[in-house]
N, C-alpha and C positions, 0 to 999 in steps of 0.2 A: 554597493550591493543593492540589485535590487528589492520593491516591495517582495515579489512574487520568490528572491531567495528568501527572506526572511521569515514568509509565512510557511515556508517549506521547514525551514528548520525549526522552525516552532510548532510543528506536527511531526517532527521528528523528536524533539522532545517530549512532545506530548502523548505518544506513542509508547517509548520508554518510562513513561511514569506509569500511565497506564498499566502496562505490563507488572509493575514490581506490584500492582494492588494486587489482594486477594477478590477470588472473581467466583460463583456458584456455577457459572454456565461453562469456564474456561476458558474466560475472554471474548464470547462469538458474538457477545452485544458490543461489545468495544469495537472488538476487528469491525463489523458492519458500518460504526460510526466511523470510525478510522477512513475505510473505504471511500463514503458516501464522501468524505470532507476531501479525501487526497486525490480523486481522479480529478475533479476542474482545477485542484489545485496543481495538478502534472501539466494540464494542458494549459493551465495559464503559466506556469514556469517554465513550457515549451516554447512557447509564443514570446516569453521575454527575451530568452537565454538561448534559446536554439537548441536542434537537436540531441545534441551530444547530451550538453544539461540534462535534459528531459532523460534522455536513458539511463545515464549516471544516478537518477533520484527515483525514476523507476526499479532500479535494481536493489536500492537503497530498501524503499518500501517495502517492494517483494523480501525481501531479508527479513525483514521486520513483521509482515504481516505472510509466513513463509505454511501456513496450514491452511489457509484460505487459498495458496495460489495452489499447491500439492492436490486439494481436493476438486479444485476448480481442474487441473489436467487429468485427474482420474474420472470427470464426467464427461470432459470433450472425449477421451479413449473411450468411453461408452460410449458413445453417444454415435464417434465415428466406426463405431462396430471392432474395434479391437480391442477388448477387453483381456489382461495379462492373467 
């Protein structure tokens, strides 16, 4: 296994704990931290593992961090002029 899975799934744990805390804000200072830590670590888990990996932990994330990504596609539809 490599480094780049290990530090994956130890953000994926740490994710999960995360979450079971009680939170004032909702989570959105976690998710951001969350974020900031998992994008290089996608793209360094891509660069180890290949593709597939990388979308596989992609989807993972997105699961997990799933109102950050919900709100991030209600701004691109703004943004691209279709608003629902």
């Amino acid at each position: 296994m490599t480094l780049s899975m290990v530090l994956a799934f130890l953000w994926f744990i740490l994710a999960n704990v995360l979450a079971l805390l009680p939170s004032r804000d909702n989570h959105w200072t976690r998710a951001y931290i969350l974020i900031a830590l998992g994008v290089p670590l996608l793209g360094y888990l891509t660069y180890q593992n290949g593709a597939l990996i990388g979308l596989i932990a992609l989807a993972a994330g997105a699961s997990i961090l799933r109102w950050p990504v919900v709100y991030l596609g209600r701004w691109v539809k703004r943004v691209m002029g279709r608003e629902s």
